[in-house]
C-alpha positions in Angstrom: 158.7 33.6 113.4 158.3 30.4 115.7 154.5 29.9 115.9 155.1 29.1 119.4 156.2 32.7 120.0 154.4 35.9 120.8 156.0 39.2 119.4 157.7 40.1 116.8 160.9 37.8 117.5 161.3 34.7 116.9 162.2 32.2 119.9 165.2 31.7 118.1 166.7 35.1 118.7 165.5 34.7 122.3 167.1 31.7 122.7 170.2 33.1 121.3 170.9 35.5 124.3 174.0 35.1 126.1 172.8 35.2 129.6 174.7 36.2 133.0 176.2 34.0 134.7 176.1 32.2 137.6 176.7 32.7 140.5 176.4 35.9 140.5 177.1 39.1 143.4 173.7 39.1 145.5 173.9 43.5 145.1 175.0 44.0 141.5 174.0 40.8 139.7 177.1 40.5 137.9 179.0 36.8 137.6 181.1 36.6 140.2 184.9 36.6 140.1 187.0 33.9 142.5 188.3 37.7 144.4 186.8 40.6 144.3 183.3 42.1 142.5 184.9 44.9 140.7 181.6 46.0 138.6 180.3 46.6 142.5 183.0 49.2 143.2 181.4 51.2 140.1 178.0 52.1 142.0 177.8 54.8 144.8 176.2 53.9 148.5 172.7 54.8 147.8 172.6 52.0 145.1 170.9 49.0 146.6 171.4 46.7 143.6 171.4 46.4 139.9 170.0 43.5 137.7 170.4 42.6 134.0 169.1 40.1 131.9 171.6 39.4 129.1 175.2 39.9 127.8 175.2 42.9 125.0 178.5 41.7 123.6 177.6 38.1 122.5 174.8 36.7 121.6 171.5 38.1 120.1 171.7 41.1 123.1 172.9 43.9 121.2 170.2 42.8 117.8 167.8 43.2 120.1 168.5 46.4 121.7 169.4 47.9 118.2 165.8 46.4 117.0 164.4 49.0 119.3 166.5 51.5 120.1 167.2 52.4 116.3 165.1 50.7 114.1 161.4 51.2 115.6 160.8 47.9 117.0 158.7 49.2 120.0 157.1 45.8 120.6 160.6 44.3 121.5 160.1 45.7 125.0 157.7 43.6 125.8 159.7 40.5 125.2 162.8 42.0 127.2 160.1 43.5 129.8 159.2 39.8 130.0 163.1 38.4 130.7 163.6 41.6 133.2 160.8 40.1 135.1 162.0 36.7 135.9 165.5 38.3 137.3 165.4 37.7 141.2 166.2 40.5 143.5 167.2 40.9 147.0 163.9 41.0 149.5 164.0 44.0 150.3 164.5 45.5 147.1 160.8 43.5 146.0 159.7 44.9 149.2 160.1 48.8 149.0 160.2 49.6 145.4 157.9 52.2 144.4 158.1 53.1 140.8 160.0 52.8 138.1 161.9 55.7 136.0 163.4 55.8 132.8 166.6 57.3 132.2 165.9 60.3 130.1 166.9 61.5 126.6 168.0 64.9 125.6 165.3 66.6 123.4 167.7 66.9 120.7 167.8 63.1 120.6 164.2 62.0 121.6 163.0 64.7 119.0 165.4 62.8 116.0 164.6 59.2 117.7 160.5 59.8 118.0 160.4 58.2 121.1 162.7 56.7 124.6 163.5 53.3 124.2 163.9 53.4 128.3 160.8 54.6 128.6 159.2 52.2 126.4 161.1 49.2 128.4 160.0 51.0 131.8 156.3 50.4 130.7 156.5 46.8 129.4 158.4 46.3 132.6 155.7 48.1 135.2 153.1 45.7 133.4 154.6 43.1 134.7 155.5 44.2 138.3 152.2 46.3 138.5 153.6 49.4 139.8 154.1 53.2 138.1 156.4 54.1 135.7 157.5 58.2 137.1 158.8 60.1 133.7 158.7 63.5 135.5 161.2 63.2 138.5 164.2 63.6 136.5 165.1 65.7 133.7 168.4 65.8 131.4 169.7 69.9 132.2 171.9 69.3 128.9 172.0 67.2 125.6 175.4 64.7 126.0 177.3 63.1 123.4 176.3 59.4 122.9 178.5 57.3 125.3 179.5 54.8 122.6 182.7 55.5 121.5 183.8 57.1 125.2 186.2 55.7 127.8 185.6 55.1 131.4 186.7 58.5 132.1 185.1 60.6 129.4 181.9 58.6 130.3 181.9 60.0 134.2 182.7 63.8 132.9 180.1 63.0 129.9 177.3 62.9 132.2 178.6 64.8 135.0 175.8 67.0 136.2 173.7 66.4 133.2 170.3 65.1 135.8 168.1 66.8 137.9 165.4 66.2 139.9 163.0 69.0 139.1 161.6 70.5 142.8 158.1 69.8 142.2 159.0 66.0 142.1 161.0 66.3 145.1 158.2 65.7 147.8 157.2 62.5 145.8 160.9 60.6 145.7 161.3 62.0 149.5 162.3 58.2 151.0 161.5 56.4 148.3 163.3 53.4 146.4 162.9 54.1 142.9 164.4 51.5 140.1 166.1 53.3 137.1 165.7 51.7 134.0 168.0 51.7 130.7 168.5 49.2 127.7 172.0 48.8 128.3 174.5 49.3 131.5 178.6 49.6 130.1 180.3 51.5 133.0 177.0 52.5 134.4 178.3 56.4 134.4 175.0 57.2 133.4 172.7 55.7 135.7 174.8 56.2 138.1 174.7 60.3 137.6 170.9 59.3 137.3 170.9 58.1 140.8 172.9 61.2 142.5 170.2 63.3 140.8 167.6 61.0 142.1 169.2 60.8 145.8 169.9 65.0 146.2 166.5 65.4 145.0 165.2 63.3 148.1 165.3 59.2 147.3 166.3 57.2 149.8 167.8 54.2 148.1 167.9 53.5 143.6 168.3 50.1 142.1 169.3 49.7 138.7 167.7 47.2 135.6 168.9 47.3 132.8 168.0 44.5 129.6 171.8 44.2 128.3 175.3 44.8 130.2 178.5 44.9 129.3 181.4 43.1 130.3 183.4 44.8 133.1 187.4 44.8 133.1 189.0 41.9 134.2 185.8 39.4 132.8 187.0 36.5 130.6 
């Protein structure tokens, strides 16, 4: 470890992140192509905007992520929490969010796992944003099959349906902006059926932040 360093990882690894580039698309944060933002085209209306900090496919990303996801590393989120933080964000979006809320695991999984890395992320994050992290406002109606090995398509159907916003959360996200948060955004499927859950059960407007994303078709 790099005296220099709080945490349990070394300023190496966090030097070896592959960040986004720049410039990037003001709503979705992704690099922006010379045509066309296709990874904007993947999120629904009531998604204001979506923010993460690093590339999962190269550089130390995906370590990372594994580090707490899978191995235990709970004081990782701190250090990601830390690199969410910094991203900038449309005006209005640092204007009217509320509270943050992880995306939820099955019980099946969070039972096996001990713990939701989300969840852990969403309260390193709220730390550093001073605002509430909401874990009651949506709930997973079914366990889902891990989104790994899935392709665009099997992702939507995956997840279709498998959030809701249980009704005694419902007068709290009435016209709110809530920000989801996840460890890693591929197709964003799930957030994305995160947010319809969100928005029927009476949010005005979700943004997305994730640590990690993954490359969207057409990226070099």
């Amino acid at each position: 470890m790099d005296a220099a360093e709080p945490g349990i990882v070394c300023g190496r690894c966090w030097s070896r992140l592959a960040l986004l580039g720049e410039p990037q698309c003001a709503r979705c944060g992704h690099p922006k192509p010379a045509k066309r933002c296709t990874w904007c085209e993947l999120l629904p209306p009531f998604v204001r905007a979506a923010r993460s900090a690093c590339w999962v496919h190269r550089g130390s990303g995906q370590s990372l992520v594994h580090a707490l996801k899978y191995r235990g590393w709970h004081a990782v989120a701190h250090g990601m929490a830390d690199r969410i933080a910094r991203l900038p964000w449309p005006p209005d979006v640092i204007a009217e969010r509320a509270a943050l809320v992880p995306v939820p695991l099955a019980r099946d999984r969070a039972r096996e796992r001990g713990y939701n890395q989300s969840e852990r992320l969403a309260h390193a994050l709220a730390r550093a944003w001073s605002m509430p992290v909401w874990t009651d406002v949506i709930e997973r109606t079914r366990s889902t099959a891990t989104q790994t090995r899935l392709t665009p398509g099997e992702r939507l159907v995956n997840v279709s349906g498998a959030f809701h916003a249980p009704v005694n959360a419902r007068a709290r996200l009435r016209g709110m902006h809530v920000v989801l948060v996840d460890d890693v955004v591929t197709t964003a499927a799930t957030l994305n059926a995160c947010a319809a859950a969100l928005h029927a059960g009476g949010a005005r407007i979700t943004s997305f932040v994730t640590f990690a994303r993954a490359p969207a078709t057409g990226d070099r």
